[in-house]
C-alpha positions, 0 to 999 in steps of 0.5 A: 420607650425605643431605644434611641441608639438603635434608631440613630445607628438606623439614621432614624431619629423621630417618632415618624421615622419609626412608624416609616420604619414600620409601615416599610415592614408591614407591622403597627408598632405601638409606643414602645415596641420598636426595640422589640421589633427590630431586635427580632429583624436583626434577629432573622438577618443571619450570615448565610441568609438570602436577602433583596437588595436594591441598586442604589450606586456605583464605586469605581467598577463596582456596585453599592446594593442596600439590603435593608441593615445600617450598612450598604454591601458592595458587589464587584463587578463580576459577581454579575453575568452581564454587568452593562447590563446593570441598572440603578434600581435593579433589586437582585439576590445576595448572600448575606456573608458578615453584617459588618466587615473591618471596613464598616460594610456588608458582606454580600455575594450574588454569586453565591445566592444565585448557586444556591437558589440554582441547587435549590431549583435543580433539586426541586424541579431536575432529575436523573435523565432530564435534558439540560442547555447551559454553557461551558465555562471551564476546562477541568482535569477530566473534563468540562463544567457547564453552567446550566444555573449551578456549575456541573461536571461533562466528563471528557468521555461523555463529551461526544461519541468520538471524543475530540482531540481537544475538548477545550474547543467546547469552551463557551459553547452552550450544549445541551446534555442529560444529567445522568447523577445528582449527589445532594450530599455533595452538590453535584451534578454530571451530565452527559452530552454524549448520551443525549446524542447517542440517544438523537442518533439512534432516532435519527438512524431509525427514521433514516433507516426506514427513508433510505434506499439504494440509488439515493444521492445524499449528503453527508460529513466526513467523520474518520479517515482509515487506509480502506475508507472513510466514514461518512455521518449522514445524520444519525447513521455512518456509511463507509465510503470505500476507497475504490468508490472514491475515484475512477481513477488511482488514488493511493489514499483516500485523504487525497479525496476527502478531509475531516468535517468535510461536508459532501454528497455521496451515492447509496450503493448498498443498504443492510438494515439489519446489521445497519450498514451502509455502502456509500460511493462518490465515483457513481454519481458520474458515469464510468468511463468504461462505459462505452469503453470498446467504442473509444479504444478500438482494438489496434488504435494508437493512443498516448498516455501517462505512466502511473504505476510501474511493476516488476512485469509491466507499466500501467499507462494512464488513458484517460481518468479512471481508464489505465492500461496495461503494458506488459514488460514482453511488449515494451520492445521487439529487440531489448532485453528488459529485466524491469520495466523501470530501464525503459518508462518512468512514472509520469512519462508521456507514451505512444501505445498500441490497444490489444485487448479491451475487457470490459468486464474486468475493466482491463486494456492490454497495451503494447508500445513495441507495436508502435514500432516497425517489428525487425522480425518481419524483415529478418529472413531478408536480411539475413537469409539461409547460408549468411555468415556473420559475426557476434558476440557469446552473450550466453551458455546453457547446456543445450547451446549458445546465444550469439548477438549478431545484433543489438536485440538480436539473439541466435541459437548456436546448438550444441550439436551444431559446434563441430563435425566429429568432436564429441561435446556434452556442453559448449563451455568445453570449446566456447566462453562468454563474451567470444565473438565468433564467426557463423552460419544462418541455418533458419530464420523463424519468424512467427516464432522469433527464433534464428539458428546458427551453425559453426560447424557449417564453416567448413565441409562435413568430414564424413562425406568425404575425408574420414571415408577416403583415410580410414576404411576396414582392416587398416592398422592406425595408430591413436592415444587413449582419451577416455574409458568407460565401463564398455569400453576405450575411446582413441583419438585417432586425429584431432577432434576424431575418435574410434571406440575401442570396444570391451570385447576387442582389447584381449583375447581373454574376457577383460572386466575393467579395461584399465586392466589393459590400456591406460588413458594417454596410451598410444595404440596400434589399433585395427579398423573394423567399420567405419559408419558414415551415417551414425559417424561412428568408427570401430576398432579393434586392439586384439586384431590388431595384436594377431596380425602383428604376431602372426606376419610380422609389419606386413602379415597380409597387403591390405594390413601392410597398405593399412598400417599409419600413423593419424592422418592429416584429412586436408583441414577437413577436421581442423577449419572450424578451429576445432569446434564441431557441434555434433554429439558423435558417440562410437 
């Protein structure tokens, strides 16, 4: 007989609800094998089984599913891709948890069936090396899972060729990748997006590669921005597009040109197919402006523009855009003194400047802005001609002489031999300091070379015409004081600023090696004159000479040496007028 329970625990309870039983199973049941036979189909429904269940309701947000058993399972709302989706009368696949809970009802997942019926299809039709699509789900530690049927693991490293700074912006984007391992032991796949684009690149590339050549205006991403340049995906293939092929004009870097992901058209400037290298320009798909660039700058042209860049030795001046200038620092003034160009332009500054040279071939313009002035120099013999006395300020010393401004901007040279008549000077510190104002003479104005000479000595007559000839003539006795010595000999000051040279040889009458051994310095002497040289400005004396007379005849041994004989001799001013500053080097 059937076991009535088991139907009335199936809500069957008559012989033609058996057989409806039956025939939904497919099978004749004789009288009395409806136990049997529904033993054997509880039998078969195990936990971990995949069964079909129908639609057939819903609870609040959830589904009702009947699979077939004496209780209905319940899907929650996201155990489906879609749930809006979601009909009456769906039949879906679940995984068959427990066949009754606490709460008297099945415990299925769709979920769970549709993993393992994904694992079962990627075992069965997938592997290694296949290309996959599915959409990325979840951000993991070390990268991303993708549902492609079953969860799989994109490490972050093989997300793209340059990995993103955030690999999350991938989250729910469908990708296509590579699997590149299966562990069935483990029920786990990776994938590869990075491979599969290497893989399309790579194809890309050839194929551009043999397309491609020099002249060619195409499009392009900018993928990396370096100091130098930035590379540009032109599908398959990066070019570098070099800062100095961004702009004619300056730019300090190229972000100020180009952005990240930025799409733009660029020139083909140079192919290496070999080493797969590709120089790409932005400038060149206009005309450069130094094309025609002697017609629009012609030499001597005033033009204006703005100061870009400064540097120690001159000023770039922007012309127009990609043609600048340069403004040497020796052609910022005729007059100013500049130590950097900073003390006359700054950076944007709007200047007059004048073009004095254009090559075209190095791209480079020399420009001047003094010339857009009236040159002091051209009217500087007029107005100071030969003989003009004026008046300046020591504005420096070197050992050749001393530079006197006797105006803002200009400088006179002031030589050293040119300080005093009859001194005896070996650097002009020894009579001038810096910042005297002293009064003297124009002797040149040299205008090609910029150059005017001054005299101080010049002030007052040359002694050696007239007042040093007429006061000290051969055989006079005079008196003078030791200055100097020297290994050849003794120098006296006979007066000021005027001195004769006591040679080794007329101190004694016996040989003298050292003449300290004879005279010391501050000493006073009575010395006699042998010559006095009015070219070579040169007096002789003689000690010994001087010596014999005054022991042989006593004061007045003869007329002339009696005539002769004083003490220093006032030459009328003639020594002194120049303050006591005479330029020529005189040396006895």
């Amino acid at each position: 007989m059937v076991d009535r329970n088991l139907i009335a625990s199936l809500s069957i309870d008559d012989d033609e609800a058996q057989q409806m039983i039956a025939d939904a199973l497919g099978t004749k049941v004789a009288e009395g094998d409806m136990d049997g036979l529904l033993t054997g189909l509880t039998a078969d429904l195990k936990s971990g089984s995949i069964l079909k269940g129908k639609v057939i309701g819903r609870v609040g947000t959830d589904f009702l599913v009947e699979v077939g058993l004496k209780s209905e399972g319940v899907l929650a709302r996201d155990e489906f891709t879609d749930p809006d989706a979601v009909e009456i009368g769906d039949v879906v696949e679940v995984l068959l948890e427990t066949h009754e809970s606490d709460a008297g009802i099945v415990q299925i997942s769709k979920r769970k069936a549709d993993r393992i019926r994904g694992w079962e299809r990627i075992i069965e039709n997938a592997q290694e090396g296949d290309v996959v699509e599915g959409k990325v789900t979840r951000k993991i530690k070390g990268g991303l899972l993708v549902d492609i049927g079953v969860p799989v693991f994109l490490p972050a490293s093989q997300v793209d060729i340059r990995r993103p700074a955030d690999i999350g912006e991938y989250l729910g984007k469908n990708i296509r990748a590579k699997i590149i391992k299966i562990d069935q032991a483990r029920r786990n796949v990776v994938v590869s997006r990075r491979k599969l684009v290497e893989e399309e690149r790579a194809e890309k590339r050839k194929k551009l590669l043999e397309t491609l050549k020099e002249g060619d205006i195409v499009k392009g991403t900018v993928k990396n921005i370096a100091d130098f340049g930035a590379f540009i995906d032109l599908g398959g293939i990066d070019g570098l597009l070099h800062i100095t092929d961004m702009s004619w004009g300056r730019i300090n870097h190229p972000s100020e040109m180009v952005q990240i992901d930025q799409q733009i058209e660029v020139r083909v400037l140079n192919i290496d197919r070999e080493k797969e290298k590709i120089a790409l320009g932005l400038k060149q798909k206009e005309n450069s402006p130094w094309q025609d660039i002697e017609a629009k700058y012609p030499l001597n042209s005033r033009v204006r523009g703005s100061v870009t860049n400064i540097v120690s030795y001159g000023a770039f001046v922007k012309l127009e855009e990609g043609v600048e200038g340069l403004v040497h620092i020796s052609e910022m003034s005729w007059t100013r003194r500049i130590n950097h160009p900073s003390e006359l332009v700054s950076i944007g500054q709007e200047v007059d400047v004048v073009v004095l040279d254009v090559n075209k071939d190095k791209q480079e313009i020399s420009l001047g802005m003094k010339q857009t002035e009236v040159n002091p120099w051209e009217i500087m013999h007029e107005k100071y001609p030969t003989g003009t006395v004026v008046e300046g300020k020591v504005r420096n010393l070197t050992s050749y002489g001393a530079f006197v401004e006797i105006e803002p901007g200009i400088d006179g040279l002031l030589h050293v031999s040119d300080l005093s008549w009859t001194k005896k000077l070996t650097h002009p510190n020894e009579v001038l300091k810096k910042g005297d104002t002293i009064r003297c003479v124009i002797l040149e104005v040299d205008q090609a070379k910029q150059r005017i000479s001054l005299g101080l000595k010049q002030l007052s007559q040359d002694p050696w015409h007239e007042a040093i000839p007429t006061h000290y003539q051969p055989g006079m006795i005079v008196r003078g004081k030791v200055t100097k010595i020297t290994n050849f000999g003794v120098f006296v000051e006979l007066e000021d600023d005027l001195e004769g040279l006591l040679h080794i040889s007329e101190l004694a009458d016996h040989k003298v090696e050292n003449p300290e051994e004879v005279v010391k310095v501050a000493q006073e002497l009575e010395v006699k004159i042998l010559r006095v040289d009015i070219e070579d400005r040169k007096i002789g004396l003689s000690l010994k000479r001087a010596q014999w007379g005054a022991e042989a005849n006593g004061d007045a041994a003869d007329p002339q040496q009696a005539s002769g004989r004083k003490g220093k001799t006032d030459l009328g001013g003639g020594l002194g007028d120049a303050g006591g500053l005479g330029t020529d080097k005189i040396t006895f």
